[in-house]
SEFIMAR-181886 format. One record per residue (C-alpha): x, y, z; residue in one letter. Coordinates in steps of 0.02 Angstrom, whole numbers, padded with zeros to 5 digits, always signed. Layout:
! SEFIMAR-181886
XYZA...
END
This chain:
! SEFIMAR-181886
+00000+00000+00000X+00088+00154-00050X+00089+00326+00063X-00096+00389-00019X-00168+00228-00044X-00293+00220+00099X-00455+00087+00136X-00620+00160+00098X-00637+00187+00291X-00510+00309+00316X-00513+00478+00284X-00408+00554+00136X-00220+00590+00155X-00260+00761+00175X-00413+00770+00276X-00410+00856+00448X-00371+00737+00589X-00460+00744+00771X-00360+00867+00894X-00246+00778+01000X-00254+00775+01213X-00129+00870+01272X-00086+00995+01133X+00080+01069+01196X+00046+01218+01045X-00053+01356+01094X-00143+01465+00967X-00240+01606+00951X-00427+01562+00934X-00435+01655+00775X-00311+01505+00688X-00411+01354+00770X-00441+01236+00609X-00612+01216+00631X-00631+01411+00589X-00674+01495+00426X-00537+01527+00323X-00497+01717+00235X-00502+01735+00069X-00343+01804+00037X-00203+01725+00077X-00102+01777+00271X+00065+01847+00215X+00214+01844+00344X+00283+01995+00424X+00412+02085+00323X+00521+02132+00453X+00678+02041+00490X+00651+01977+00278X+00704+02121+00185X+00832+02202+00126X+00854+02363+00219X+00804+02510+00068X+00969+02614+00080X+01074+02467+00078X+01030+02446-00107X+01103+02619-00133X+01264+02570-00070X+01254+02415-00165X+01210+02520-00326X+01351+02634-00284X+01494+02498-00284X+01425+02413-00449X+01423+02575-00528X+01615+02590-00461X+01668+02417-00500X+01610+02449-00691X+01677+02602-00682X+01846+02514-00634X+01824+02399-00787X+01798+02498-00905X+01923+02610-00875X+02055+02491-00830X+02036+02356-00957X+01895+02448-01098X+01711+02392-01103X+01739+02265-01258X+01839+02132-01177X+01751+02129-00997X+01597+02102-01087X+01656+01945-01166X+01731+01903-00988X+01594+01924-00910X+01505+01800-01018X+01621+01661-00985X+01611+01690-00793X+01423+01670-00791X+01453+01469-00844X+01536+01449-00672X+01427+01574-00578X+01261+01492-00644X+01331+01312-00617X+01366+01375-00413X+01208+01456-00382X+01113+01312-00446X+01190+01194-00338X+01171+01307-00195X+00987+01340-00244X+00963+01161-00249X+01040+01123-00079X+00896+01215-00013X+00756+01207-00123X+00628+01166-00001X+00632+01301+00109X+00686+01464-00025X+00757+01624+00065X+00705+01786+00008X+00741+01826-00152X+00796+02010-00095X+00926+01938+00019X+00985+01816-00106X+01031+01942-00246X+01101+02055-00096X+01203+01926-00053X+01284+01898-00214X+01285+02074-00248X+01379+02106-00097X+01514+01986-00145X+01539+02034-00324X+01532+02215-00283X+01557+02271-00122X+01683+02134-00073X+01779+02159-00228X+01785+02350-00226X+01848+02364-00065X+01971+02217-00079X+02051+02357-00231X+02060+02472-00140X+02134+02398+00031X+02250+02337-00086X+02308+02476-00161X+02322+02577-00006X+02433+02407+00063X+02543+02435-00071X+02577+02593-00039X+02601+02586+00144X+02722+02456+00104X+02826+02526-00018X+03009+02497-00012X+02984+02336+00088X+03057+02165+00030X+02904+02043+00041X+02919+01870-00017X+02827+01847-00187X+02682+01739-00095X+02639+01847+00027X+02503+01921-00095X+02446+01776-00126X+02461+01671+00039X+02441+01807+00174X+02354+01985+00115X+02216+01899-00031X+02165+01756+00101X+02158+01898+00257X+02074+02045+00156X+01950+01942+00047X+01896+01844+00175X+01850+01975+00306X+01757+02077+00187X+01646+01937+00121X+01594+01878+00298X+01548+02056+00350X+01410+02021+00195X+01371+01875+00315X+01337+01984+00471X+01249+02087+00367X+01131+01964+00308X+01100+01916+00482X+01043+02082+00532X+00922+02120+00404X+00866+01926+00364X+00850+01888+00549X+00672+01784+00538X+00729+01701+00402X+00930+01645+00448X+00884+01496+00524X+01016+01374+00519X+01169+01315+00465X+01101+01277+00304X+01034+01443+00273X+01216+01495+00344X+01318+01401+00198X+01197+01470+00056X+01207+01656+00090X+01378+01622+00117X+01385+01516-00063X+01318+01656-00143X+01445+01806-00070X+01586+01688-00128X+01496+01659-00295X+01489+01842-00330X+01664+01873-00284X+01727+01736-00401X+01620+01810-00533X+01687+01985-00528X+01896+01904-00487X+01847+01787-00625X+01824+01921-00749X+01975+02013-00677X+02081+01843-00729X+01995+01812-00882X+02034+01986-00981X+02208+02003-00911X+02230+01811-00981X+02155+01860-01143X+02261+02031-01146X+02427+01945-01114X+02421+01748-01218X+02254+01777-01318X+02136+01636-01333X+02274+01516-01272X+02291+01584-01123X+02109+01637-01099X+02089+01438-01116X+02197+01361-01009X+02131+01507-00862X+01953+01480-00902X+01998+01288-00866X+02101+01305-00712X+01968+01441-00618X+01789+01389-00709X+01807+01191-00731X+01908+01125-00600X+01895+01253-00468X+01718+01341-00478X+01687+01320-00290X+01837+01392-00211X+01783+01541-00150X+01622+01472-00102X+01683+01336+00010X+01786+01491+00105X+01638+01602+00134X+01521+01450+00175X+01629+01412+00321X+01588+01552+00404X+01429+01560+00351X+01394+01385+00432X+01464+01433+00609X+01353+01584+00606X+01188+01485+00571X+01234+01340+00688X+01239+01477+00815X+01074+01552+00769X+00997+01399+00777X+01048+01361+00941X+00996+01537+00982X+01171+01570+01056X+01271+01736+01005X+01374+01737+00840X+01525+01851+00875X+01650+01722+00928X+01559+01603+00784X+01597+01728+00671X+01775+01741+00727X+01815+01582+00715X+01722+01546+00537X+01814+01697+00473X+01985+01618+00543X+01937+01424+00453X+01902+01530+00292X+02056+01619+00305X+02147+01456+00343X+02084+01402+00194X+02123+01507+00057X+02285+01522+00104X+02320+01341+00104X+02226+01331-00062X+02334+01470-00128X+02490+01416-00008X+02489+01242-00092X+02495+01302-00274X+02633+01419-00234X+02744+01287-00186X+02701+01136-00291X+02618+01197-00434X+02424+01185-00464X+02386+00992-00507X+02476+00886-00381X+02394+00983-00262X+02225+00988-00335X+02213+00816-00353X+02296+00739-00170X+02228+00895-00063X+02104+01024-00137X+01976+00892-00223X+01992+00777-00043X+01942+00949+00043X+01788+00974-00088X+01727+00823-00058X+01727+00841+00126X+01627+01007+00105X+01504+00906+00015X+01482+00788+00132X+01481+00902+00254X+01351+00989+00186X+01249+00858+00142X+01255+00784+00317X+01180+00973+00381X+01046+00964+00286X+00997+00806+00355X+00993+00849+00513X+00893+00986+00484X+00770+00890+00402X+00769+00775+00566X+00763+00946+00671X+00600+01006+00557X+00511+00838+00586X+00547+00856+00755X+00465+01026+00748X+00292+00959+00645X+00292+00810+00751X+00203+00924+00873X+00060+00982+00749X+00043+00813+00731X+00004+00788+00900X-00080+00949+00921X-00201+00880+00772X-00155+01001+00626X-00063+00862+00518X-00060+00680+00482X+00078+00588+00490X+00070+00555+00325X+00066+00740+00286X+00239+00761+00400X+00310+00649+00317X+00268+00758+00142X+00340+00897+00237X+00493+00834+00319X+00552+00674+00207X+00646+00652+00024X+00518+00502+00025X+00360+00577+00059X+00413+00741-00049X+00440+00618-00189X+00257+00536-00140X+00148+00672-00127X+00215+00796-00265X+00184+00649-00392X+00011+00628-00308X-00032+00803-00323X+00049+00796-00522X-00110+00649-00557X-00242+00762-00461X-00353+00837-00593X-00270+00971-00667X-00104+00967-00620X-00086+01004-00436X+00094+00991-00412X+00127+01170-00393X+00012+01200-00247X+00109+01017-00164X+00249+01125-00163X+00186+01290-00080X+00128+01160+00051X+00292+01097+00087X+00372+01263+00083X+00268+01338+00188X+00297+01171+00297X+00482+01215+00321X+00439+01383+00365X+00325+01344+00490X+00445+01207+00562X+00567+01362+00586X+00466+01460+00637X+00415+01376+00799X+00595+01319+00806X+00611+01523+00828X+00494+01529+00956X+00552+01402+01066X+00723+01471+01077X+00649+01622+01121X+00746+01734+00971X+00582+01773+00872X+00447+01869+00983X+00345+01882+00815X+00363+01682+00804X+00198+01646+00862X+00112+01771+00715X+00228+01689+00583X+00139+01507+00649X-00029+01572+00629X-00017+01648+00474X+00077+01484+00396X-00050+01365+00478X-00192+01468+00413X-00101+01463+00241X-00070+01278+00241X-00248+01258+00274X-00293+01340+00134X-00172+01260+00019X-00260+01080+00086X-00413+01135+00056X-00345+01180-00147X-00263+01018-00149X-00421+00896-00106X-00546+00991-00180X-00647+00918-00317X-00609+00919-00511X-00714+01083-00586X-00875+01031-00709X-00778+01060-00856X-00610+00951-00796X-00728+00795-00768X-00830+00806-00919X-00654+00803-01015X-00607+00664-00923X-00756+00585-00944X
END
């Protein structure tokens, strides 16, 4: 018998069950299941979502300067065609990252800030700290890797976990977890290898022509695409394992920003001193893989943590557990979004505002019972209220017309 295959005497999957004894959620009266439902759909409180409205000025203001920079450094004709190549990478990185967690999307806003902070304002800055480096050491003898090893690893990496701390502030109800953590995180270092790859690609292109543009566009886009993300990430996962155990994220942040840093320079330390491949291949790809895993294993336990967290709807009668395991599972995702595809008309696209609105309401109560999220408890009621609604859409009957074409 498969999850929605039920006997005659059982309700559907996706009828209301009895309340539970002993309902350890408490909700307003207004969001008690048995209530008429609004029209329009409850929408969740802005606040602690967005993307604070003059930080997209300064955002504007270092694009305009980096293409300003550009231009004027290297023309507008061959950044262009740059810029083209260093999409491949960039679009291969975000998918992944936008796959890693595609059932519980952030805010668009605070994605695209993200990325814009680390292909602009990370970038920018990291010029110009430079520069002003250079000239404060003038007339010293450096070794020729401590660009390289010591000031790129130091500089870049402090300015793209600021973005992090940043995020934090203004996407507060919606940094939940370490998950959450590695993706904004993804996405700063994704937009600073954008911009840096650009940087490499028109100076390769300038100094060997296509050859050179080649065997660069092979090195940074094919075999290393995910460099700079796995730096930033770091960081960005210490910060959201400290959010969600509702602990403070200074000293998280300190020591993320001291892994990433650790990082690059080995990355970059290890190419130095025996070339690119042999390291590649016995250390950097080992170290990938690991981050995979890593991440992987996260977003497992979160998954466990969220079931955890609709467990108790369960028992407060909200959900079946057929219907947590929709929300919470890879299994029951699989089941009930192929269910909802046979459902007259196609209703595979309301299955998934169900379980998205699932994981939100799993971290949202996760919120409130660490006590970080006073507006917690209005998040739950306005996701319940929505889920119910989306229910209702998926077990209604076929409209007139859809059964006399069936018919």
């Amino acid at each position: 018998m498969t999850l929605f295959e039920q006997p005659p005497s059982q309700s559907r999957p996706f009828a209301q069950p009895l309340r539970g004894d002993g309902e350890p959620i408490r909700l307003a009266p207004e969001s008690e299941p048995h209530l008429p439902l609004p029209e329009a759909r409850p929408r969740l409180t802005a606040q602690g979502r967005t993307v604070w409205p003059w930080v997209w000025f300064v955002v504007g203001f270092f694009c305009l300067a980096t293409l300003a920079f550009f231009v004027t450094t290297y023309g507008a004709v061959a950044p262009l065609l740059a810029s083209l190549l260093a999409y491949i990478p960039l679009a291969g990185v975000v998918v992944a990252l936008m796959w890693l967690d595609r059932w519980e999307p952030e805010p668009r806003g605070m994605l695209f800030f993200a990325a814009a902070w680390g292909a602009f304002v990370s970038v920018m800055l990291t010029l110009v700290i430079g520069t002003l480096i250079a000239g404060a050491l003038r007339g010293v003898a450096l070794p020729d890797w401590f660009g390289s090893v010591v000031q790129a690893p130091v500089v870049e990496e402090v300015l793209k976990c600021l973005g992090i701390l940043f995020v934090l502030a203004m996407a507060r109800r919606a940094f939940d977890g370490a998950l959450d953590g590695i993706v904004y995180g993804g996405l700063i270092g994704a937009g600073f290898a954008f911009v840096e790859n650009v940087k490499y690609f028109v100076e390769a292109l300038a100094v060997g022509g296509i050859g050179e543009l080649s065997a660069v566009f092979f090195l940074r886009a094919v075999l290393s695409p995910f460099a700079h993300i796995m730096f930033t990430a770091v960081c960005g996962f210490a910060v959201g394992l400290a959010v969600r155990r509702a602990r403070g994220v200074t000293a998280p942040w300190f020591a993320g920003l001291a892994v990433a840093i650790a990082l690059h320079a080995f990355w970059n330390g290890s190419a130095y001193v025996a070339g690119f491949f042999l390291p590649y291949v016995l250390l950097q790809m080992p170290m990938f893989a690991l981050f995979i895993l890593a991440a992987i294993r996260i977003r497992r336990e979160e998954l466990q943590l969220r079931r955890e967290r609709l467990e108790e709807y369960v028992r407060a009668g909200w959900f079946t557990s057929h219907e947590a395991d929709i929300l919470s599972t890879r299994h029951g995702r699989r089941a009930g979004l192929a269910w909802a595809a046979r459902l007259p008309g196609g209703r595979r696209h309301v299955m998934e505002s169900f379980i998205h609105d699932g994981a939100r309401l799993a971290w949202a109560r996760q919120r409130a019972l660490t006590g970080r999220d006073p507006q917690a408890p209005a998040d739950e009621r306005a996701l319940l209220r929505r889920m119910m609604q989306t229910r209702a859409e998926l077990i209604a009957p076929a409209p007139a017309n859809d059964v006399r074409r069936g018919s």
